[in-house]
SEMITOR-693644 format. One record per residue (C-alpha): residue number from 1; residue in one letter; z, x, y. Coordinates in nm, 3 decimals. Example, Ala and Ser with C-alpha at 12.3 -4.5 7.8 and 13.67 -1.06 7.14 Angstrom:
<voros>
(voro 1,"A",(0.780,1.230,-0.450)) (voro 2,"S",(0.714,1.367,-0.106)) 
</voros>
This chain:
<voros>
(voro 1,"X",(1.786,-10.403,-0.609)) (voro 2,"X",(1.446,-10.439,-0.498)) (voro 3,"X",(1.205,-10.081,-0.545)) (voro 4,"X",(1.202,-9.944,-0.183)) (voro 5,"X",(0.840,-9.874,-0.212)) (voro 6,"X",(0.758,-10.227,-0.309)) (voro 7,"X",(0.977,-10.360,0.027)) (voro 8,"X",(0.735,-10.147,0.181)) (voro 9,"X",(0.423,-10.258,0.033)) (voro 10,"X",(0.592,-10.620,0.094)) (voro 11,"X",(0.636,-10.534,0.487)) (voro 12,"X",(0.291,-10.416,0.561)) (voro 13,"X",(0.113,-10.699,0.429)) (voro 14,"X",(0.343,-10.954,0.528)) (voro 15,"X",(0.302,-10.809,0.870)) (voro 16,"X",(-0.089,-10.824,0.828)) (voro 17,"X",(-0.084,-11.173,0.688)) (voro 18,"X",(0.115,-11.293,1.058)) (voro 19,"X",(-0.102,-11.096,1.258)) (voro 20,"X",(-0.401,-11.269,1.083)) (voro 21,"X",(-0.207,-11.597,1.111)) (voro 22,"X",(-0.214,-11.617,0.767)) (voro 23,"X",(0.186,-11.618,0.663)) (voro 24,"X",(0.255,-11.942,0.587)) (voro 25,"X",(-0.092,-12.008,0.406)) (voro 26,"X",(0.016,-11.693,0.200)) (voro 27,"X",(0.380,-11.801,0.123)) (voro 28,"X",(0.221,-12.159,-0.017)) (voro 29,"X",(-0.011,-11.969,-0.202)) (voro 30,"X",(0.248,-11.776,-0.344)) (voro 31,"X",(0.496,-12.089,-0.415)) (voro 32,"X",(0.207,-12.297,-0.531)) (voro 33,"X",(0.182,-12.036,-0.793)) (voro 34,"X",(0.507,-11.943,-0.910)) (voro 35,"X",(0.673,-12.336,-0.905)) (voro 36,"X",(0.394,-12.558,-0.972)) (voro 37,"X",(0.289,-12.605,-1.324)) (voro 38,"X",(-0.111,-12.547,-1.375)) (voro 39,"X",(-0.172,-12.898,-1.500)) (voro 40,"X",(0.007,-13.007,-1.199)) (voro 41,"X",(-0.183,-13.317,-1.058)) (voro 42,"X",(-0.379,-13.276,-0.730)) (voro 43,"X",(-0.121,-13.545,-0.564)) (voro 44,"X",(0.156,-13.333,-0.597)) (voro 45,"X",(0.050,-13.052,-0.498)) (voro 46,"X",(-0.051,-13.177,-0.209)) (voro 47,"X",(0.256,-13.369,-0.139)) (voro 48,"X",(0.415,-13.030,-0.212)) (voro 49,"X",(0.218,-12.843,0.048)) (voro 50,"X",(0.323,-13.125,0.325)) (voro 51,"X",(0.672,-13.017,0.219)) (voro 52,"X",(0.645,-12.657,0.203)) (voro 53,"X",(0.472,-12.667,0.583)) (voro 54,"X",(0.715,-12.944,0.700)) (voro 55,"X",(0.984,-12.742,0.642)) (voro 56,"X",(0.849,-12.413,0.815)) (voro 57,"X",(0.792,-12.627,1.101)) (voro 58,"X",(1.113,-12.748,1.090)) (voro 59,"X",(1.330,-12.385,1.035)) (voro 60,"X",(1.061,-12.256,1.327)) (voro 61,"X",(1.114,-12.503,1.596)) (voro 62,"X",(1.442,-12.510,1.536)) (voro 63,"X",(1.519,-12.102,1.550)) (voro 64,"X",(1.292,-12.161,1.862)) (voro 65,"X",(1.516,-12.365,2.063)) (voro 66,"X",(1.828,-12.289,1.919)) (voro 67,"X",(1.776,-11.899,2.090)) (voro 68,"X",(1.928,-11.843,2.412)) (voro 69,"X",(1.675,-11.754,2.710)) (voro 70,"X",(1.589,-11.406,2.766)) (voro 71,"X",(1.391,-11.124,2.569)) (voro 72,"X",(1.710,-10.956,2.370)) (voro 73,"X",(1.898,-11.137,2.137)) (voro 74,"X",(2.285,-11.275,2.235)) (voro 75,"X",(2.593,-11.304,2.031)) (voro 76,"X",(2.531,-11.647,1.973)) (voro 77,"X",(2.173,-11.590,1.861)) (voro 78,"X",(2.309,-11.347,1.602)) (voro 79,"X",(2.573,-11.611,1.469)) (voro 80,"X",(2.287,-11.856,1.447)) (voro 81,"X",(2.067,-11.640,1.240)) (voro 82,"X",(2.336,-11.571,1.008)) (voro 83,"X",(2.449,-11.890,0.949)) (voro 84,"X",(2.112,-11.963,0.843)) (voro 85,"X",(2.058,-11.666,0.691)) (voro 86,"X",(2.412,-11.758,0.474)) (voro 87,"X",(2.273,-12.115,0.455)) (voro 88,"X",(1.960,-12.023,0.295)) (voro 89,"X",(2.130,-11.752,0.063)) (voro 90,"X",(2.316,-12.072,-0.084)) (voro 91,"X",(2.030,-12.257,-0.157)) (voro 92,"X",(1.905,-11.943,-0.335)) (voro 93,"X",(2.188,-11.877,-0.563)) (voro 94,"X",(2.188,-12.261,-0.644)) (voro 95,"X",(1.834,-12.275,-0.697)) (voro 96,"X",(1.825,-12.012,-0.944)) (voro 97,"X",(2.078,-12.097,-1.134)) (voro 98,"X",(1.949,-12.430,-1.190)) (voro 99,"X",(1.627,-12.262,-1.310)) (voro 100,"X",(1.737,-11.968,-1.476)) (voro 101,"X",(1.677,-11.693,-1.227)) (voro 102,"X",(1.976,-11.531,-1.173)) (voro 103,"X",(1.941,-11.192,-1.214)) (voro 104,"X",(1.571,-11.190,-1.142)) (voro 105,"X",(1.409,-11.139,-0.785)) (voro 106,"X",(1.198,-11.423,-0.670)) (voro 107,"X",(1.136,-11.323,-0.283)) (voro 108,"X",(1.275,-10.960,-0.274)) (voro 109,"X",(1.632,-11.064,-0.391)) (voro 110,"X",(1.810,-10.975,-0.677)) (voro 111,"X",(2.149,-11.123,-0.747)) 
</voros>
């Protein structure tokens, strides 16, 4: 289980990297670190990065017009986020197990 007082830390500046439009630049930042090697070649990291934002754009857009209208959130906008929350919990247990993770806590998650 993840240290409460690290979630914490984790929360605030996760919040202050969104309100300084900063979240996604962050999160590549963070992935370019922990996945690519160092002598990665410029070209693929770059290739990576269209990847990495392509894929935000993607999850966001779609969230976006997947919600029903109105401010508070419906019973199908609930099912939605947990099928994607279950979706990208798969990928997750897959991933690390193909790289030797499991047990460890890449993103707050320990399984």
């Amino acid at each position: 289980m993840i240290d409460p007082k690290l979630k914490a830390l984790t929360d605030v500046v996760t919040k202050e990297l969104a309100d300084r439009g900063l979240l996604m630049e962050a999160g590549w930042v963070s992935y370019e670190r922990l996945v690519l090697s160092p002598e990665a070649p410029q070209i693929q990291r770059d290739e990576c990065r269209i990847a990495f934002f392509s894929g935000a754009m993607h999850l966001f857009s779609s969230v976006m017009s997947f919600l029903d209208p109105g401010h508070d959130p419906t019973e199908n906008d609930m099912k939605r986020m947990s099928q994607l929350n279950a979706e990208l919990e798969r990928f997750l247990v897959i991933f690390k197990a193909k790289h030797g993770l499991v047990g460890k806590a890449p993103y707050g998650k320990n399984t």
